[in-house]
C-alpha positions in Angstrom: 0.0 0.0 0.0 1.5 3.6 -1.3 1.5 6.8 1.6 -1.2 8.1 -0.3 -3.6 4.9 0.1 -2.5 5.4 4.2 -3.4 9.0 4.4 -6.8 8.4 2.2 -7.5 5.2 4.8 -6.2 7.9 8.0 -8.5 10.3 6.4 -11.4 9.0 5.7 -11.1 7.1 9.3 -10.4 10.5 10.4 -13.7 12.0 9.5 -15.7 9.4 11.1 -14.1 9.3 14.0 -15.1 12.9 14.6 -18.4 11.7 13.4 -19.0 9.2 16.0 -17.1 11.0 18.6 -17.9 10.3 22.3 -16.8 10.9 25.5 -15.7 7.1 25.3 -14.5 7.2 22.3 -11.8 10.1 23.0 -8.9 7.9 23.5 -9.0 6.0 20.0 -7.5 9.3 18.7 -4.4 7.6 20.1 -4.8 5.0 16.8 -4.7 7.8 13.8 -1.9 10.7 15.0 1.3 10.3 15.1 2.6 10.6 18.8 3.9 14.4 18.4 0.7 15.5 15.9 0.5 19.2 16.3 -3.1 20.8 17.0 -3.8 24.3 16.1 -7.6 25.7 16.6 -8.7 29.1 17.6 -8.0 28.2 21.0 -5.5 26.1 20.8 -1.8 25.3 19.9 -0.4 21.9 21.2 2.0 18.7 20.3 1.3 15.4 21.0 -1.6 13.0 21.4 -2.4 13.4 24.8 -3.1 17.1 24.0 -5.5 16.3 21.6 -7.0 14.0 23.3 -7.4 16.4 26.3 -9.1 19.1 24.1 -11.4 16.8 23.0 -12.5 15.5 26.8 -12.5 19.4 27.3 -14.8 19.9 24.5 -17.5 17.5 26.0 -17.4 19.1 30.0 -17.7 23.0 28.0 -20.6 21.9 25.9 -23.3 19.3 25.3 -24.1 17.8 22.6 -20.9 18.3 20.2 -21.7 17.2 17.0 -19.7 17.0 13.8 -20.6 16.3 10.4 -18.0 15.9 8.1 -18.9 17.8 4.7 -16.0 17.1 2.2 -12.5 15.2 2.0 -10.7 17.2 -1.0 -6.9 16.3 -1.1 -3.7 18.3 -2.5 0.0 18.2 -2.7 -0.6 15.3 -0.3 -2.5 17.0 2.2 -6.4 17.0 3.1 -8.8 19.1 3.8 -11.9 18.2 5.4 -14.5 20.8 5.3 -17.0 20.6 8.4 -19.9 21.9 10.1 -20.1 21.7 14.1 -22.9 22.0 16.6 -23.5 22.0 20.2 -25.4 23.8 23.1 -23.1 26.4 25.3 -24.1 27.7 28.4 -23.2 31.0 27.4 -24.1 31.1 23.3 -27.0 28.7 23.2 -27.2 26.9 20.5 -24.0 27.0 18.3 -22.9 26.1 15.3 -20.3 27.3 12.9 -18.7 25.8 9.5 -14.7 25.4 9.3 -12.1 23.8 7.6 -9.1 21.3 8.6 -6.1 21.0 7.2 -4.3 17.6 7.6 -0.9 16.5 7.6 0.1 12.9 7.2 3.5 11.0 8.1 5.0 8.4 6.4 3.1 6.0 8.3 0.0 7.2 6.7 -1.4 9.0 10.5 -2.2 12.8 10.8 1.0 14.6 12.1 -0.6 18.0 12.0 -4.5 18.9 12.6 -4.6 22.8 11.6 -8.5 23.9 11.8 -9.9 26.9 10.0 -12.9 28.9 11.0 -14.0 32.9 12.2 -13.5 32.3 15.7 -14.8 36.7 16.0 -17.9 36.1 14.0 -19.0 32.8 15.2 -17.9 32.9 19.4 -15.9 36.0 20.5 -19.2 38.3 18.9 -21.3 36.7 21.1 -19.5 37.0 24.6 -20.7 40.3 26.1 -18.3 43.8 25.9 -15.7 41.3 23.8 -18.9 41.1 20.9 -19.4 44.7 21.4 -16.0 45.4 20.6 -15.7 42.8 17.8 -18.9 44.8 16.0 -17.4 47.9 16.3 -14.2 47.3 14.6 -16.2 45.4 12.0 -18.3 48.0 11.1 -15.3 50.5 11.1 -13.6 48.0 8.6 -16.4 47.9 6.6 -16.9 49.5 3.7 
């Protein structure tokens, strides 16, 4: 099997793992990134599995019921980009959802060595925190046209 049958296999795996993600099923992140996969979201900036794996047992105690649904796989130069929308209930937002993108990096062992997500972190969260949104609107609108 080539490196680019792994990644596809990692990939696709990949999306339904996130999927089907549970509290339970946290750990079996372990099985598709490499052991020092870098993780870069809005909020975060981390090496290794165990980070990842703690963001995502962080995920479920901030919010209930996370939910991703993986929209597209598209693949370049080797890498893959899986386009995504995510929903859950916040204490503070309500009911949120927001649409992003992930770029993935694979390793010669066909497993994601780097996790790089995409999405408006100011329009879809910070915008909707009190005197931070406030903020955020004003320099939008002042950026505006």
């Amino acid at each position: 099997m080539t490196d680019t049958a792994l990644s596809e296999q990692t990939a696709e795996a990949y999306a339904r793992f996130f999927e089907e993600l549970q509290p339970e099923t946290v750990r079996q992140v372990h099985d598709l990134v490499s052991d020092d996969v870098h993780f870069i979201d809005p909020f975060n900036n981390v090496h290794g599995r165990e980070m990842v794996e703690k963001i995502l047992h962080r995920m479920f105690h901030d919010v209930q019921s996370p939910k991703f649904k993986i929209l597209n796989l598209m693949w370049s130069d080797g890498l893959c980009f899986m386009r995504w929308d995510f929903s859950c209930h916040q204490k503070l937002l309500g009911d949120w959802s927001v649409r992003g993108m992930t770029e993935l990096h694979f390793d010669a062992e066909g497993r994601v060595s780097a996790h790089y997500d995409y999405w408006d972190a100011s329009t879809h969260f910070y915008r909707h925190i009190p005197v931070v949104g406030s903020l955020i609107r004003m320099i939008k609108k002042r950026a505006s046209v």
